[in-house]
N, C-alpha and C positions, 0 to 999 in steps of 0.2 A: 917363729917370727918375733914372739915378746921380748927377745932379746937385743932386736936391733929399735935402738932407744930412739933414734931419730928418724926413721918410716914412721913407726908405731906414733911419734909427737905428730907427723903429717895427716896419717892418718886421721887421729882425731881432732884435730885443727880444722881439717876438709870436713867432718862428717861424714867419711865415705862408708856406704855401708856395705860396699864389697869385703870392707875387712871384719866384717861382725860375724863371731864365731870364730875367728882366726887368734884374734887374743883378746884380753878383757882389761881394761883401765880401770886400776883403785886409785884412788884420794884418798893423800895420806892425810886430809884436815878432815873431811869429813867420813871419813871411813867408810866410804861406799864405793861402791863398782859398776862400769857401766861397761856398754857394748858401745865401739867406735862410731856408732853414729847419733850419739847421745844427743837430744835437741838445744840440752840445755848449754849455757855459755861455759867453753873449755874450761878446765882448771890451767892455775898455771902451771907451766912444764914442772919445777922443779917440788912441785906437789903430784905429778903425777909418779905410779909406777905401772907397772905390766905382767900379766899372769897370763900364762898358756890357757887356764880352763876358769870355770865357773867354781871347781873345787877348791882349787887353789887359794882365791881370792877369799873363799866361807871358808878355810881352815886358817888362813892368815889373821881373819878376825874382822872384814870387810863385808857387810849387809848390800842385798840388791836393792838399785834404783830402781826408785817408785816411777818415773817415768819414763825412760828405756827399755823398763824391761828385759835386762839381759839375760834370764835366762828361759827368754823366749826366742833367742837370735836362732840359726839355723847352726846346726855343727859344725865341725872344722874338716873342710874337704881332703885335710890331712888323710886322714881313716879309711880315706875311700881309692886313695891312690896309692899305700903303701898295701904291702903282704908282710911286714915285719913282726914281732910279738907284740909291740906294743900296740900298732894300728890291732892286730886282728883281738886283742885285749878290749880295746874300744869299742870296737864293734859288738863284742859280746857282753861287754856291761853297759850299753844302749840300749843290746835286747833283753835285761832285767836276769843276766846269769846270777850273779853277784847277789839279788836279794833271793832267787830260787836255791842257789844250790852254795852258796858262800864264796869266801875266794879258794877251799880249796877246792870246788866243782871248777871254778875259773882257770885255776892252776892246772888241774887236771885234764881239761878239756886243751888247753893249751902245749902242755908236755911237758908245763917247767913247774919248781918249785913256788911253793907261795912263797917265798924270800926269796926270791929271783925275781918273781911278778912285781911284787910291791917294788921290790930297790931300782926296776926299771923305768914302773910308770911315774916314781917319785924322780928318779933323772929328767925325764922328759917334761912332765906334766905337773910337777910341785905337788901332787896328791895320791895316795895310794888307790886301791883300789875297795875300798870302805867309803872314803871320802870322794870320790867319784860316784857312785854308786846312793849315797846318801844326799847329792846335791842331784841327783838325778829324778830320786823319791821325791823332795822336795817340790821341782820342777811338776812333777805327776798330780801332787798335793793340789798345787795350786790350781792346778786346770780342775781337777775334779771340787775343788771348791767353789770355784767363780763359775762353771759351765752345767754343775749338774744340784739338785736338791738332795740328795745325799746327805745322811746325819753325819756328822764331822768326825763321830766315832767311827761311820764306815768309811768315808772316808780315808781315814790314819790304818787299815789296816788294807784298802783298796790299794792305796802310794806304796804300800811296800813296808811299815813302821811297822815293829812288834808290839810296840803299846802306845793310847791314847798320848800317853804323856813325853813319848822320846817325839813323837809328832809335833805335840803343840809346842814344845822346846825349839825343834829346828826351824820350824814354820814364823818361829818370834824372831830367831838368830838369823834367817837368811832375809828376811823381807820384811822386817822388826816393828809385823804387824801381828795378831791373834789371828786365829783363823777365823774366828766370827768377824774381826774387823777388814780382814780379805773380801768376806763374803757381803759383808755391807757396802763397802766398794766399791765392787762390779756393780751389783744392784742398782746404783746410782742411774748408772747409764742406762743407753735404752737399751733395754733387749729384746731380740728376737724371739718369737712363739717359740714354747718349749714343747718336745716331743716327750712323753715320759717314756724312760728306756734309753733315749739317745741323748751320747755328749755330741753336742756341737762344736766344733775349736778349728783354727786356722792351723795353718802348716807352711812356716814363711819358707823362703827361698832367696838366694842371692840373684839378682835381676842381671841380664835376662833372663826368659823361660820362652822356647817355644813351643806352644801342647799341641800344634799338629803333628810331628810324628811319636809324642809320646803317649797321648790318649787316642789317636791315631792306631797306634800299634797296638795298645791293647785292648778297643774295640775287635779292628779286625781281625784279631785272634782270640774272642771271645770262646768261651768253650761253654756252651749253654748249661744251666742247671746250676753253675759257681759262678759265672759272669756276666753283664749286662751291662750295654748300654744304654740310659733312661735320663732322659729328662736336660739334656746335658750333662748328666753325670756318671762317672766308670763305675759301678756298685759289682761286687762280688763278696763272699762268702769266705772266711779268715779260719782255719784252726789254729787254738792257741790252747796255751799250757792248761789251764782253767777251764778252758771249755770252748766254746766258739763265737764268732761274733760276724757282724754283715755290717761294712763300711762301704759309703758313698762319697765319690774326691772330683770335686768341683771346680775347672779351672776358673781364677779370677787372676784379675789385671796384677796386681800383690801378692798373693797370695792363692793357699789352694785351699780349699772350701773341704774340709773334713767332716761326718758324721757316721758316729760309730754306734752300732749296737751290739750290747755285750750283756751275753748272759753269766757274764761273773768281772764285777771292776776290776780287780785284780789283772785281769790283761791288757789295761789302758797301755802300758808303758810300753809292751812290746807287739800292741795294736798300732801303736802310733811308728815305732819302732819300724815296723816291717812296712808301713805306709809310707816312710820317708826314703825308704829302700827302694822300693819298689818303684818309685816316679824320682830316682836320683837326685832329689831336693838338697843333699848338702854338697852339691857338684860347685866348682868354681867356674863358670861358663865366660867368663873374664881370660883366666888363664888356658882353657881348653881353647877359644876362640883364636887367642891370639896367637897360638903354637901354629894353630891347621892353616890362618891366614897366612903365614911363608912360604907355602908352597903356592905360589901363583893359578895352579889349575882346582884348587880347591877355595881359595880365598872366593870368588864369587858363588858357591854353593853357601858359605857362612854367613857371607855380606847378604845372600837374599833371606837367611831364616837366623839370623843367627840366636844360641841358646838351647841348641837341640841337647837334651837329655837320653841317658842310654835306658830305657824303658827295662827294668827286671822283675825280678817276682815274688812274692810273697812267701816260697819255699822252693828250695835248688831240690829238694827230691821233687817236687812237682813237677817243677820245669824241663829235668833229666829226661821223665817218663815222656813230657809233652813232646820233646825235641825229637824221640825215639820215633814217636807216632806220627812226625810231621817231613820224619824223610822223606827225599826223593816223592812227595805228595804234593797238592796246593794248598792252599792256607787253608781253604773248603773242608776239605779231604781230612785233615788232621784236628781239625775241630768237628768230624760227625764220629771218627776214632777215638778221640779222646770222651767224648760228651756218652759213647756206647761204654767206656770204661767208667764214668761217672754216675749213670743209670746202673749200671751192674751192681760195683763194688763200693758207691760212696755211701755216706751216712748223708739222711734225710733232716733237714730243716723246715724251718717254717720260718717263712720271710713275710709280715706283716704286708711288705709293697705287692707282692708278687713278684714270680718271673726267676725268683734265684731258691732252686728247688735240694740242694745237695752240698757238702763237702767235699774236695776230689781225695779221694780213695789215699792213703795210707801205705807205704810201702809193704806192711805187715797185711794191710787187707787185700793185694796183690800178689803176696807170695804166692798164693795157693789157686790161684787163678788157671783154667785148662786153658793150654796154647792155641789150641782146637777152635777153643771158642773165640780166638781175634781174627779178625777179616783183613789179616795179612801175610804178605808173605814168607812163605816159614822160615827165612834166614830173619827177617826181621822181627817172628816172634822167639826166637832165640833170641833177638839182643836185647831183647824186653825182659825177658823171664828173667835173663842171667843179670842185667842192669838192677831189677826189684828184689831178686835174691840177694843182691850184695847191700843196696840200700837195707834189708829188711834185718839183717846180721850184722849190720855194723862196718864189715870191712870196708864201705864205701862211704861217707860223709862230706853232703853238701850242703855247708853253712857257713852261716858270716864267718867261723872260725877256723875255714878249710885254708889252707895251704895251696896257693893258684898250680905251682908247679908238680907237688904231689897229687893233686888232683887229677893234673892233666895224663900221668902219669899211668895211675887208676882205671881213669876212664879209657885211655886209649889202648890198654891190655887187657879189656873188653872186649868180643867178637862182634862187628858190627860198627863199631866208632873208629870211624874214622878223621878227618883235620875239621871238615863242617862244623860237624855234631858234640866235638871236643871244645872248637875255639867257641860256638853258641853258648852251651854253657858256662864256659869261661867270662863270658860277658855279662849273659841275663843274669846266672845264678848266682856266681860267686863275685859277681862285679870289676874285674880286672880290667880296664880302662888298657891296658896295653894287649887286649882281645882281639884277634883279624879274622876275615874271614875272606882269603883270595879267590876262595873256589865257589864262591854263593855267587851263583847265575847273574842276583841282581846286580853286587857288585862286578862282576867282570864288562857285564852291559854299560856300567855307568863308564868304566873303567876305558873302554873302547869309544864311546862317545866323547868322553875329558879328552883323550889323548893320552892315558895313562899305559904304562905297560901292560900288555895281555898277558900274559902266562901267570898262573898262580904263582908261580916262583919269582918271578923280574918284579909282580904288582910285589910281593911281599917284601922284598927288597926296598924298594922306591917308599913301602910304607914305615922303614924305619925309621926316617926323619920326621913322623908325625908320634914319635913316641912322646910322652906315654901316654897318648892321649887316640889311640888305633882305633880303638871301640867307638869312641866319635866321632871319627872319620867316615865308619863303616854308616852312621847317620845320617851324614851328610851326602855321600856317594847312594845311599838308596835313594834321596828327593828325586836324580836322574832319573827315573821310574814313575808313572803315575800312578802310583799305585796305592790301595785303601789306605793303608797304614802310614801315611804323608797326608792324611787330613783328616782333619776334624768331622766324625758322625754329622748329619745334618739332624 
């Protein structure tokens, strides 16, 4: 979009902040950069220019504003709508590839060359993937400076820096403050009672949001021991690279109320990372809405909640295993299977609140598991065994960096998976927004009640005109249904 020079002038003229994270305005007087809905009075047009990313703008030589905060804006819903290399690039240096395993872990993971990687994401995004990756650190810096008491030295090595000093470098260059004067700052303001162990921080979103069927959904498919609903808030149990951590995500009117606990800083970035995943926060619910409202029999399911987000999860091998255990079962039913697998074979925590007792189990801590011992039935403890076998070897990978089509691929030359259980985690795990599910009970009921076609095959026809936006069709066709996961826990 940064290239069409007269939206982009509207845009920021209006202050709309539907476009924030879409692109980012430097000033070429004063050499700063803001997000589209900067409060301050425009520049004039012919001082302004436009960058795709936040990178872009810090390698052109352009510092963030102090009062926008841009690179607090939500991401670019770009990412989450394509499967291309450079979308599934993105994805994987948000989840902190790039500072874990360099770009040629990046490269690697992806199939292509690191001079293939870089010469793409520098076409598309004016930044490599160094510079991506380093204004992302940055981003990390700052939260962990203004939200936690942390010595500045840990700090620079929690963000991702290899030394105090390439830290205080970039932390002067992008927000052409010191890091002690960040932190005096914040201070300023009021702040809320500090928990020691827990960062507190927001997780903005493009407005609207509606959180009954997304916190909705995954209350009532909690799987006890990792999940819980408490207090108004979805709290569950994280593995991450470092070690593990236990986040609670709070809906508010603006924003969603984050608290993380981590037993090593170091996994802020791809805590926060798999949090923004998981409750679909860099969605465009602007342009999803308005695709679903053409079709006349769908348009009052949106008009009455509109903003529904596709609820996913924090690990596509989790969710693999979960979808397995919730065949042909009720929502009940697959959450006392799944939580018997969680007791067995998870690793044990200690959760200060109570209530969130375990890790869910590990593909490798799966493999070895006796089929004997599942209280199912034996075709379906074959699709399990052989699903964790393949997760636990490799031949099977579900991550922000999978390939929707190869996957589907994968999964469905599986014994036991069939279109369900394939297009589910097409949706939840790996995010594909062009996900259906014709043959899910709920949907065919909504489907019969709309006036929509009945047969899996006519509905999935009729559902082409809602591309690429299927997966939140499939949201809005479940409200038909009263059912747990369409409302907010009391």
């Amino acid at each position: 979009m940064h290239t069409d020079t007269e939206r982009c002038v509207r845009a920021v003229q209006s202050k709309d902040a539907r476009f924030d994270g879409w692109f980012f305005t430097a000033v070429l007087t004063t050499r700063i950069y803001c997000r589209p809905s900067c409060p301050v009075v425009p520049p004039k047009v012919r001082n302004m220019t436009f960058y795709p990313s936040a990178a872009a703008c810090q390698q052109a030589g352009f510092r963030a504003c102090k009062r926008c905060r841009p690179d607090t804006s939500p991401g670019s819903p770009e990412w989450n709508a394509r499967a291309d290399s450079v979308a599934r690039a993105m994805r994987l240096i948000r989840d902190g590839v790039v500072d874990r395993e360099g770009v040629p872990g990046l490269a690697s993971r992806l199939g292509y060359s690191a001079r293939q990687i870089e010469r793409q994401l520098l076409a598309e995004l004016g930044a490599g993937p160094l510079a991506l990756a380093r204004a992302q650190r940055a981003q990390t810096a700052r939260l962990l400076i203004e939200t936690t008491t942390l010595p500045l030295a840990e700090v620079a090595f929690a963000a991702g820096f290899s030394s105090v000093r390439t830290f205080n470098e970039t932390v002067r260059e992008v927000f052409a403050l010191a890091p002690g004067e960040l932190r005096t700052r914040a201070a300023r303001g009021p702040l809320a009672p500090a928990t020691p162990g827990v960062i507190a921080l927001r997780l903005p979103y493009r407005a609207p949001l509606n959180p009954s069927n997304l916190f909705g959904h995954l209350a009532a498919t909690a799987v006890p021991g990792i999940e819980e609903w408490r207090d108004g808030a979805y709290r569950r149990t994280l593995t991450l690279p470092y070690g593990h951590g236990i986040v609670a995500l709070t809906p508010q009117p603006d924003h969603i109320a984050c608290r993380l606990s981590l037993t090593d800083p170091r996994d802020l970035t791809q805590a926060i990372s798999r949090c923004r995943w998981l409750l679909d926060l860099d969605a465009d619910p602007v342009a999803v809405d308005s695709q679903l409202r053409t079709d006349p029999l769908l348009a009052p399911l949106v008009d009455a909640g509109p903003g529904r987000r596709v609820p996913r999860t924090v690990d596509g091998a989790e969710f693999a295993v979960r979808a397995v255990l919730g065949q042909q079962v009720s929502t009940a039913a697959a959450r006392t299977h799944a939580a018997r697998l969680v007791t067995a074979h998870g690793v044990e925590v200690e959760d200060p609140e109570g209530g969130l007792t375990h890790l869910f189990p590990a593909p490798q801590a799966l493999a070895g598991l006796d089929p004997e011992s599942l209280a199912l039935p034996r075709t379906r403890r074959t699709t399990l065994t052989t699903l964790v076998a393949a997760l636990a070897d490799g031949t099977l990978r579900l991550g922000t960096d999978t390939d929707w089509e190869r996957a589907r691929a994968e999964l469905s030359a599986l014994p036991g998976f069939g279109p369900w259980t394939v297009e589910v985690i097409a949706m939840r795990a790996l995010g594909d927004p062009y996900a259906f599910l014709p043959t899910d009970l709920g949907i065919r009921r909504a489907a019969e009640r709309l006036g929509l076609p009945a047969t899996p095959a006519a509905l999935a026809a009729r559902a082409a005109d809602w591309r690429p936006w299927r997966a939140y069709a499939v949201q809005y066709l479940w409200t038909v249904d009263d059912h747990p996961i369409n409302h907010l826990p009391a």
